[in-house]
C-alpha positions in Angstrom: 131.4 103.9 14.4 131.6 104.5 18.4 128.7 106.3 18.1 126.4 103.8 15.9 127.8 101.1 18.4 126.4 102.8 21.3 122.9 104.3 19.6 122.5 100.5 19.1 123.4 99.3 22.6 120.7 101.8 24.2 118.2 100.7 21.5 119.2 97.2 22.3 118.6 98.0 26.2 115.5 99.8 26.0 113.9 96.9 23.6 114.8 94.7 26.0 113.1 96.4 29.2 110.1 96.7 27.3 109.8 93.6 26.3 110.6 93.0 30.2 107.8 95.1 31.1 105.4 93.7 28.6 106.2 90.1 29.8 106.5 90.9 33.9 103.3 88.6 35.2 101.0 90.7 37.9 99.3 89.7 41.1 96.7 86.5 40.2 93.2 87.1 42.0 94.2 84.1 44.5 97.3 85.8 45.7 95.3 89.5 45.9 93.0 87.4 48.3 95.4 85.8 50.4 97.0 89.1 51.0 93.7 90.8 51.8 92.5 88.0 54.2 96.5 88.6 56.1 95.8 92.2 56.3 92.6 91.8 57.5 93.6 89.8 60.4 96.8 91.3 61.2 94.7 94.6 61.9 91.7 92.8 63.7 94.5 91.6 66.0 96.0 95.4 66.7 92.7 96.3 66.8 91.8 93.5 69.8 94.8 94.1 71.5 94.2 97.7 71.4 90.4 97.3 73.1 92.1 94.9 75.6 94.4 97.7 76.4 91.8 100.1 77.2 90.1 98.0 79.3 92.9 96.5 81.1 94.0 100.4 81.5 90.1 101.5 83.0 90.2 98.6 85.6 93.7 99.7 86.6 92.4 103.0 87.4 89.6 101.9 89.1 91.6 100.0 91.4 93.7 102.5 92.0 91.5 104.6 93.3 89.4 102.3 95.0 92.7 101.5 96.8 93.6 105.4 97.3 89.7 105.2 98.8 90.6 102.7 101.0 93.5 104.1 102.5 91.5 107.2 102.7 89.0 105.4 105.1 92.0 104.2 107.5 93.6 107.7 107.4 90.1 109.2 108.4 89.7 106.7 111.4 93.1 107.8 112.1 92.5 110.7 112.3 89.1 110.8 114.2 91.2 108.6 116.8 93.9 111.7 117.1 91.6 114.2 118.1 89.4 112.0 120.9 90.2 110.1 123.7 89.8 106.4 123.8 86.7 105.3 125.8 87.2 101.5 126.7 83.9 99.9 127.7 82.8 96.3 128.4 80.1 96.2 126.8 81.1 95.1 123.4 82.0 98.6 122.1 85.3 99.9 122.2 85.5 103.8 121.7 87.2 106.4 119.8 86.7 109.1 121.4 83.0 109.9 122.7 81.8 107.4 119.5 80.7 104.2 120.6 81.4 101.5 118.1 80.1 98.5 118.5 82.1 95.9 117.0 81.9 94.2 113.6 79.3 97.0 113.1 79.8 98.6 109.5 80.6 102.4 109.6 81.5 104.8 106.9 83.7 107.5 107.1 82.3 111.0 105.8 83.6 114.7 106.1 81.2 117.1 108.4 82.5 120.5 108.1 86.3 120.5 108.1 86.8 116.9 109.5 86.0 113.4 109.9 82.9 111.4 111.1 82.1 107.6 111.5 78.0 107.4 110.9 76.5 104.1 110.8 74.0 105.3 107.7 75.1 104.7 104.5 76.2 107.9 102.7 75.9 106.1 99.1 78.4 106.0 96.3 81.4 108.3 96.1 82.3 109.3 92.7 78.9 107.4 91.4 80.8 104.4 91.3 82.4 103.7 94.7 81.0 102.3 98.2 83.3 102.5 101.3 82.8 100.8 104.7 84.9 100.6 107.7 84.5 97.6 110.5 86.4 97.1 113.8 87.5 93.9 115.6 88.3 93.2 118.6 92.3 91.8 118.5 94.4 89.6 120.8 98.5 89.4 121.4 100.5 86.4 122.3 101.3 87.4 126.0 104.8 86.1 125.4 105.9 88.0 122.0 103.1 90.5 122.3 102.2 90.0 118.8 98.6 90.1 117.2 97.2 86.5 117.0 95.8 85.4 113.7 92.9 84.2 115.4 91.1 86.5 118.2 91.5 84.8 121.6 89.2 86.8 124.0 91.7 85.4 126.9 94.9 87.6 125.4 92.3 90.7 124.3 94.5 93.9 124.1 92.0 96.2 125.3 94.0 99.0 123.5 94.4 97.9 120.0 91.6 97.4 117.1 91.7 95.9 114.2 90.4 98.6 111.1 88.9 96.7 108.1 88.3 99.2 105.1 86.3 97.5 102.4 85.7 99.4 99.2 83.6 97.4 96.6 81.9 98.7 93.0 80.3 97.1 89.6 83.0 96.9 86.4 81.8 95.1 83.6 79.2 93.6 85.3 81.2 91.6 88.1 81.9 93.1 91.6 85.1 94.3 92.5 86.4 95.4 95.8 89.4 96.1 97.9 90.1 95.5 101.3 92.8 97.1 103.5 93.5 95.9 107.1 95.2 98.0 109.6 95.5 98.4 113.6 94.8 101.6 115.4 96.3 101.6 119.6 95.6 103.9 122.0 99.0 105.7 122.4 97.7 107.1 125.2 97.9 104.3 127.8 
């Protein structure tokens, strides 16, 4: 009797699976749309953000190395300054070395040989992308704290300081970009 009891209990639990199974209601055409349409923009947005990732990441990278450029341009000055000596002159040049430069001028720093040159002719792009120019100002101190004035005041000149500007500039995505680093070279020599 056990065993009739439980042939008829499986029976009983299959039947009614089945009939689960038969009954169970699927996924209506509205719902199946609905869903798609989520998808869809759920992976248009990683998709954007992804894009906006890339790009974000490119222009990083160019400013980075337009930066590393730039400091590049004051080390080079730097370094030109090292191996001269200064020349001071009145007449609206101040020199590094035997190099004449006349003041807010535009220079760019290029490599002859094995070491650095300031040439007033424009060497074109480096890398095909960048442009890199170095200009020179006159600076002042405050004779009481002998620091450099925000504003050049001929009357306080410190005849053995300059004021480096490197500029680096290039095209991304159509609008101009550019970095700018300041720095102050001195004649350690005086």
């Amino acid at each position: 009797m056990d065993r009739y009891l439980r042939e008829h209990q499986f029976l009983q639990a299959n039947l009614n699976y089945n009939n689960m199974i038969l009954h169970q209601k699927g996924f209506s055409a509205a719902e199946l749309i609905i869903a798609i349409f989520v998808l869809t923009i759920v992976s248009t947005s990683f998709y954007e953000i992804a894009v906006l990732s890339l790009k974000i990441s490119k222009e990083n990278k160019n400013e980075m190395k337009a930066a590393y450029l730039a400091e590049e341009g004051i080390e080079a000055v730097r370094n030109i300054r090292d191996q001269v000596a200064w020349i001071d002159a009145d007449d609206g040049k101040t020199g590094i070395g035997e190099f004449d430069i006349d003041l807010n001028d535009t220079y760019y720093p290029i490599i002859s040989g094995n070491s650095w040159e300031l040439t007033s002719i424009d060497p074109g792009p480096i890398n095909n992308r960048f442009n890199r120019k170095v200009v020179f100002k006159k600076l002042s101190r405050d004779p009481d704290t002998g620091d450099i004035e925000d504003v050049y005041n001929s009357v306080n000149d410190d005849e053995n300081s300059r004021k480096i500007i490197t500029i680096v500039t290039w095209q991304e995505n159509g609008k101009d970009k550019d970095v700018t680093l300041i720095s102050y070279l001195t004649n350690f020599n005086y």
